[in-house]
LOBAVEX-627185 format. One line per 4 residues: number of its first residue (from 1); their letters; for each residue x, y, z of C-alpha. Coordinates in nm, 2 decimals. Example, Ala and Ser with C-alpha at 12.3 -4.5 7.8 and 13.67 -1.06 7.14 Angstrom:
BEGIN
1	AS	1.23,-0.45,0.78  1.37,-0.11,0.71
***
This chain:
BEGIN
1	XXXX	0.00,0.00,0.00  0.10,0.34,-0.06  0.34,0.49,0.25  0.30,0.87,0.33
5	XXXX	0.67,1.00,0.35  0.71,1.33,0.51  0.79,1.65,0.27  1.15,1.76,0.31
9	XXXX	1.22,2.11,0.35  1.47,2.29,0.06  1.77,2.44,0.18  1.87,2.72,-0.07
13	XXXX	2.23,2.87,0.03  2.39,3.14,-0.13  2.76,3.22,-0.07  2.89,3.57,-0.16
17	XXXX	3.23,3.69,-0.23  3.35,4.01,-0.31  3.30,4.02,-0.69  3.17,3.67,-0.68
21	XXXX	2.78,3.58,-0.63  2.74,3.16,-0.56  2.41,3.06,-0.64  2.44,2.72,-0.54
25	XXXX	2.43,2.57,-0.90  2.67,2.28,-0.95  2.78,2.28,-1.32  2.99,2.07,-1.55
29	XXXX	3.33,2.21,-1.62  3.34,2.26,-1.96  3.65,2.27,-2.19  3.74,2.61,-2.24
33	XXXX	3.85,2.81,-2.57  4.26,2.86,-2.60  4.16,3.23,-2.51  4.01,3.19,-2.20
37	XXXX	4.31,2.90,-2.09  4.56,3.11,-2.13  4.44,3.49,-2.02  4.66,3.80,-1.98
41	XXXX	4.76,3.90,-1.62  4.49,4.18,-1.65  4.21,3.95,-1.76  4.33,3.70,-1.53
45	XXXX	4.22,3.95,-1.29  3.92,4.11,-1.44  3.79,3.73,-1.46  3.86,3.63,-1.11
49	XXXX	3.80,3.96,-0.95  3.58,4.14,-1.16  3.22,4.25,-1.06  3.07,4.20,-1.39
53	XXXX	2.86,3.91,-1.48  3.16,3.67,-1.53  3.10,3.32,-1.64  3.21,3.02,-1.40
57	XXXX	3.46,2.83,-1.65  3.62,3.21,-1.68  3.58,3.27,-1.32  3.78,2.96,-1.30
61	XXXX	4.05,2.97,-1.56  4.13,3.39,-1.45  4.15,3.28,-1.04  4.38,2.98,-1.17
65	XXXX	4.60,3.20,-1.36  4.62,3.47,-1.06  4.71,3.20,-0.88  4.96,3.06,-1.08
69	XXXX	5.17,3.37,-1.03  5.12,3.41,-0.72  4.97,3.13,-0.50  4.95,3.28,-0.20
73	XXXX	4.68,3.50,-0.30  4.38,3.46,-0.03  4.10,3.62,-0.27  4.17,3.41,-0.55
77	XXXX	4.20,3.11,-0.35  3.86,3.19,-0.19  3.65,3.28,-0.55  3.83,2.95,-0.70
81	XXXX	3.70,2.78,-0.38  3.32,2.87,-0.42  3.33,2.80,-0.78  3.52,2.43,-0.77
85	XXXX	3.20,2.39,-0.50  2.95,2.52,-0.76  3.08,2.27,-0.95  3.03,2.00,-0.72
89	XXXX	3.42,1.90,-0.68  3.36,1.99,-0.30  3.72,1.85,-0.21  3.87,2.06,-0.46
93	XXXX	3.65,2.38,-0.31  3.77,2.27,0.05  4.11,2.24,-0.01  4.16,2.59,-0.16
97	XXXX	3.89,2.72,0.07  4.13,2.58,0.37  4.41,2.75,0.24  4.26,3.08,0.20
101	XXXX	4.14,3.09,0.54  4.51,2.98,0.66  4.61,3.33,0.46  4.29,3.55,0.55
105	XXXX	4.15,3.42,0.87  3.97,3.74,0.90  3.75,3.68,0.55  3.39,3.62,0.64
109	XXXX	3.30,3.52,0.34  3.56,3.26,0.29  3.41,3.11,0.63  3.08,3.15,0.52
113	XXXX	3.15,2.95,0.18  3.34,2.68,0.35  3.03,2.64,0.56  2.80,2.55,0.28
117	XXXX	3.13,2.32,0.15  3.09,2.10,0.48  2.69,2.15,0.46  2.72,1.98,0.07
121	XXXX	2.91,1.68,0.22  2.70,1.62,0.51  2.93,1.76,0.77  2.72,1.96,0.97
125	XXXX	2.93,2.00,1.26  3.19,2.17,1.10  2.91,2.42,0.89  2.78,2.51,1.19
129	XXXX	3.13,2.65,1.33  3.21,2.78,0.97  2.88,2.96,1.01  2.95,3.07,1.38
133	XXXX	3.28,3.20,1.30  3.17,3.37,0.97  2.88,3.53,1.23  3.19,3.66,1.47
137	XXXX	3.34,3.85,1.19  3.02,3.99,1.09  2.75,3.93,1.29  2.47,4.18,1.05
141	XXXX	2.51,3.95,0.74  2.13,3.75,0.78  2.27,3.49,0.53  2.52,3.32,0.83
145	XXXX	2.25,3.30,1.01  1.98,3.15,0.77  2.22,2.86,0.70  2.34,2.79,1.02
149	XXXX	1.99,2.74,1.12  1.94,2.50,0.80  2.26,2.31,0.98  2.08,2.26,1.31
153	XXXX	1.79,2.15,1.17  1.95,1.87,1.00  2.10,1.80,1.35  1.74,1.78,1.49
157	XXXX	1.81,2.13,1.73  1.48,2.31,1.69  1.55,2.54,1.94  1.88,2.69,1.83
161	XXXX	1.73,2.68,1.43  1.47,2.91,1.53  1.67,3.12,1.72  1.89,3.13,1.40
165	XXXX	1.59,3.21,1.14  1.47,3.44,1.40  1.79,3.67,1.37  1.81,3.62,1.01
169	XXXX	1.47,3.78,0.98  1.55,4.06,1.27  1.81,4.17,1.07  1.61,4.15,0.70
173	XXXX	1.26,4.17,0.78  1.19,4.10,0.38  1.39,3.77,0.37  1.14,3.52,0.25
177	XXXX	1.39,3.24,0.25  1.47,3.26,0.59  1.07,3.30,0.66  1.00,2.98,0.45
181	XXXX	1.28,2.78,0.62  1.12,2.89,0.97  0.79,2.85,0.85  0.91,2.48,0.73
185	XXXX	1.06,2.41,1.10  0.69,2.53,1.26  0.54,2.28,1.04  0.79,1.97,1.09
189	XXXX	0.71,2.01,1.50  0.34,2.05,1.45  0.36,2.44,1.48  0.09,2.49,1.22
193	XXXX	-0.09,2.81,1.29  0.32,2.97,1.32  0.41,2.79,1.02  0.11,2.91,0.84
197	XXXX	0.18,3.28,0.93  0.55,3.23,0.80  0.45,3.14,0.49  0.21,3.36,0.41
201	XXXX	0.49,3.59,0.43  0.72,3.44,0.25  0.52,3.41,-0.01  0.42,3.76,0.01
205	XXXX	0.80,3.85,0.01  0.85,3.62,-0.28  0.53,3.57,-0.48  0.75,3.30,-0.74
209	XXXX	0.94,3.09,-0.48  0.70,2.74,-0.55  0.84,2.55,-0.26  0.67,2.81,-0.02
213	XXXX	0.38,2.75,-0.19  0.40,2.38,-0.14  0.53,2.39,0.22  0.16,2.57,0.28
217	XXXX	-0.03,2.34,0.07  0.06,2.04,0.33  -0.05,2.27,0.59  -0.41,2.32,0.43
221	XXXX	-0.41,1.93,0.35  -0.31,1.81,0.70  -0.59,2.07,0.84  -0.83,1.91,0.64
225	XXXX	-0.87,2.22,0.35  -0.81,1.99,0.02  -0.93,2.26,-0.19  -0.65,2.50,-0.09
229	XXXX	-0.43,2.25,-0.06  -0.47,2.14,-0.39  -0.45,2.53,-0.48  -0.10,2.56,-0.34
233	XXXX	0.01,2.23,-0.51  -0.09,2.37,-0.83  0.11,2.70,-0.77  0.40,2.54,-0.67
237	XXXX	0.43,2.31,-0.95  0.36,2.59,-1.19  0.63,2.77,-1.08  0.89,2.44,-1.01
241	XXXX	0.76,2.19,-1.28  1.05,1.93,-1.14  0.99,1.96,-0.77  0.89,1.60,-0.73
245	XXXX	0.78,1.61,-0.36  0.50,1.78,-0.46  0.45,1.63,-0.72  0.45,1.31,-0.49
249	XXXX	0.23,1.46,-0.24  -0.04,1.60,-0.45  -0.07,1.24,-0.62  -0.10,1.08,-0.28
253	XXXX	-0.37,1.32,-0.23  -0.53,1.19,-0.59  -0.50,0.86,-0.48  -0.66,0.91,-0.15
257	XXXX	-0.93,1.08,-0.38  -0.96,0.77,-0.56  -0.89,0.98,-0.88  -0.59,0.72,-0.97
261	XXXX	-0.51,0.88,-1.29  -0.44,1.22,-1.20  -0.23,1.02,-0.97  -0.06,0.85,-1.18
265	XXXX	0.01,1.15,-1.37  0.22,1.32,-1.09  0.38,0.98,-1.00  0.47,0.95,-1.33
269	XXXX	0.60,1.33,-1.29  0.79,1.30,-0.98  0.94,0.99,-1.13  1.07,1.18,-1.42
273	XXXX	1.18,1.43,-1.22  1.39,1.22,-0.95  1.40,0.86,-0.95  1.56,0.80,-0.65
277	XXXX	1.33,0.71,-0.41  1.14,0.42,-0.37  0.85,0.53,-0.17  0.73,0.69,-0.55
281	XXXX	0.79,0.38,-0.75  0.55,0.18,-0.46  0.27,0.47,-0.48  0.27,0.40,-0.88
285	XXXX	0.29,0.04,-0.83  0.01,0.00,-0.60  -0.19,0.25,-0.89  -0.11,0.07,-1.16
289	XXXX	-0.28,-0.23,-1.00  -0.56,-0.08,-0.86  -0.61,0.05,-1.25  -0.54,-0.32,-1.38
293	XXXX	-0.19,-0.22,-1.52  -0.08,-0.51,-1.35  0.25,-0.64,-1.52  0.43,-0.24,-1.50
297	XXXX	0.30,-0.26,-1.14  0.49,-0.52,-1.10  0.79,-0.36,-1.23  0.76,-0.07,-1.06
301	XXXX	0.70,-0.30,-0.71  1.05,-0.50,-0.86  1.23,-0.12,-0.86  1.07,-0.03,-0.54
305	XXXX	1.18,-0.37,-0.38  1.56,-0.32,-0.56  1.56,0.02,-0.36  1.46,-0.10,-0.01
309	XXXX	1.44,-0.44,0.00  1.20,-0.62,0.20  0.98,-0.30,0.23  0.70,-0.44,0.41
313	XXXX	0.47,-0.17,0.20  0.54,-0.28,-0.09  0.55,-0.58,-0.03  0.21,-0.53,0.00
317	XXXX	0.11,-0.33,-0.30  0.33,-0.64,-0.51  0.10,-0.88,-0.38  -0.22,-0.69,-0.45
321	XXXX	-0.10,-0.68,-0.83  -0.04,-1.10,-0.80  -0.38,-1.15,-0.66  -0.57,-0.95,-0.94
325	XXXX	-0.35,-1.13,-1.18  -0.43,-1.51,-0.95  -0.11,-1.56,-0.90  -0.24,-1.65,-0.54
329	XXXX	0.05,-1.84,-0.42  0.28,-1.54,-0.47  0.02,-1.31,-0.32  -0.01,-1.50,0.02
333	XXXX	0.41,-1.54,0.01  0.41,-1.16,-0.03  0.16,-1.09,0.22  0.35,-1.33,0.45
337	XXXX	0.66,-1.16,0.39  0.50,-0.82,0.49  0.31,-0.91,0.76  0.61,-1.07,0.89
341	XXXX	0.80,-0.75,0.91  0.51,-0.58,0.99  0.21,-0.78,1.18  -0.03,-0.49,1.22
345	XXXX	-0.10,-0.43,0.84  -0.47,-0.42,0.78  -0.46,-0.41,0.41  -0.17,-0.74,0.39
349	XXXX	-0.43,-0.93,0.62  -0.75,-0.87,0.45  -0.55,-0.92,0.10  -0.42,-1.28,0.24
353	XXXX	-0.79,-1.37,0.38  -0.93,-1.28,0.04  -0.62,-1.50,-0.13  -0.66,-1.75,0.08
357	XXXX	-1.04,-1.77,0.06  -0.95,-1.82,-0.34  -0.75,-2.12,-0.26  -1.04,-2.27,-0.08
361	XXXX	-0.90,-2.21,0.28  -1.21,-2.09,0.45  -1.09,-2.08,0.79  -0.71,-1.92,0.72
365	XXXX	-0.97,-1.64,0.54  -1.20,-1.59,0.84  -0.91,-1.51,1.05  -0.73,-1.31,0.82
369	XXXX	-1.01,-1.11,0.72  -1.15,-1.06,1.10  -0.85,-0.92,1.20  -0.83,-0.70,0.93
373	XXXX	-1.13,-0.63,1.04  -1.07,-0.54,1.39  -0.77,-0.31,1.32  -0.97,-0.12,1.07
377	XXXX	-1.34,-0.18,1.03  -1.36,0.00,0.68  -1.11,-0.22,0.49  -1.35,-0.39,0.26
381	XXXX	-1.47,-0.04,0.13  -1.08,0.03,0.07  -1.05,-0.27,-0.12  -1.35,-0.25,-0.30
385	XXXX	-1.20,0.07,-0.45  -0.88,-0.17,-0.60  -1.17,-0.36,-0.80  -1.09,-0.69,-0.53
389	X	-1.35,-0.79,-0.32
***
């Protein structure tokens, strides 16, 4: 059966250095023309230093060149830093990031970009006294504070996160990231009415930020407002056609709708969008067979299964597709298997009474089905919507 899996907020970090804005965009380095290999010393500079919108490849080969004739030189070091992170070669970033720091302990910004280095490798520890130290040095810039708050909520500290987004905001009343990631926090510790008013301002800040927009829309839905919710789903989808965690959590709330092919639609669109989790390839699978696609359900079960094996959910959802298709034994062996890791399952013991009732096992199906029964009184209705009965 389909598994709800609990949206995860988006931490958007921008690093700044003097003359160099990070966005946060990883690129592939790209071979570059003889020209911009081999600049003059004065282009070298413009390229690396320069304010003007300079491309990262450039950015690159002009800092490299600087540094080539002198490397000791802290600035370079730092832009060439943020952009081998931009890149994703985070080792690469840390290493000349390290170094500039060694040179320039007093940079902020070098601190502040060797934060979001250890925050891209997981290394939340040291972020969060990157961050700290970047804040010491400059304790107005919101920024250090927005991301060190993303840092301690990956470490589970609520407390000191808000604290965090609650400076960032003191000092920039009209930053709508920092008001959508403490608007996010609210709403992952059951803060609803303060999460609600934080994003409401954040979209109001930022009227074309979609993840705000769905970050509200599972506030509406968990209060019981479909209609908005759906709304917000909408909105944020508009605006972020690839986010596929809303696109996952709108379909859930298709399929709970019983409107399975809209729901299949956004499976299908989260899917395309990021096919790494398994909990979306389960949700389609378990649609497909309710819709009597039953051999791709099985597939996608197979994918689900190849993520997470053992998955007692979709185990589940893999043996409703083998009981529409009377494969019974392999139903009741999947059902066996999930129940096994997880006894309580309504839906794997009323699917196993109705198998075994199939193979003629009258009393194994009373038993089954009777304790489906007593852990939730509705489950024939559910599977009567799955076209089983």
């Amino acid at each position: 059966m389909v598994s709800a899996r609990q949206s995860m907020k988006y931490n958007h970090k921008a690093g700044i250095r003097a003359g160099l804005c990070a966005t946060g965009t990883a690129l592939i380095l790209l071979a570059l023309p003889a020209a911009a290999q081999s600049p003059s010393p004065a282009q070298a500079r413009q390229w690396c230093f320069g304010t003007d919108k300079v491309g990262d490849d450039r950015r690159l080969a002009g800092c490299s060149a600087v540094l080539q004739a002198n490397p000791s030189n802290a600035l370079a070091l730092a832009n060439r830093g943020e952009i081998f992170r931009r890149k994703g070669e985070t080792e690469r970033a840390l290493a000349d990031l390290n170094r500039a720091i060694d040179l320039d302990p007093k940079d902020a910004i070098a601190w502040y970009n060797r934060g979001i280095a250890h925050d891209d490798l997981g290394d939340r520890d040291h972020a969060i006294a990157d961050y700290t130290s970047a804040i010491r040095l400059k304790p107005g810039d919101p920024l250090y504070y927005n991301n060190r708050g993303n840092s301690y909520i990956d470490k589970n500290d609520y407390a000191q996160a808000l604290a965090d987004y609650g400076q960032a905001i003191k000092l920039d009343p009209k930053f709508a990231l920092a008001y959508f990631n403490r608007g996010t926090a609210y709403r992952e510790h059951g803060e609803a009415d303060r999460a609600l008013a934080d994003l409401d301002m954040s979209i109001r800040l930022d009227p074309n930020y979609g993840p705000a927009y769905g970050n509200r829309a599972r506030i509406f839905r968990d209060k019981g407002d479909r209609t908005r919710a759906f709304a917000d789903f909408g909105k944020s989808l508009q605006l972020t056609p690839n986010n596929d965690r809303d696109a996952y959590a709108r379909a859930n709330m298709y399929f709970d709708d019983h409107d399975y092919a809209r729901a299949l639609e956004d499976y299908d669109r989260a899917i395309k969008a990021n096919a790494s989790y398994s909990a979306v390839f389960n949700a389609r699978c378990m649609t497909r067979a309710i819709v009597g696609r039953l051999q791709e359900a099985l597939a996608d079960c197979e994918q689900s299964l190849r993520m997470r094996p053992n998955d007692p959910n979709t185990l589940d959802s893999r043996a409703l597709a083998h009981l529409k298709l009377g494969n019974l034994d392999a139903a009741i062996a999947d059902y066996d298997a999930a129940l096994s890791a997880k006894p309580e399952l309504d839906s794997a013991l009323y699917g196993r009474g109705l198998a075994k009732r199939k193979t003629g096992d009258a009393d194994g199906a009373g038993r089954d089905i009777a304790a489906a029964k007593a852990i939730n009184a509705g489950i024939a209705d559910v599977f009567a919507h799955y076209g089983v009965e």
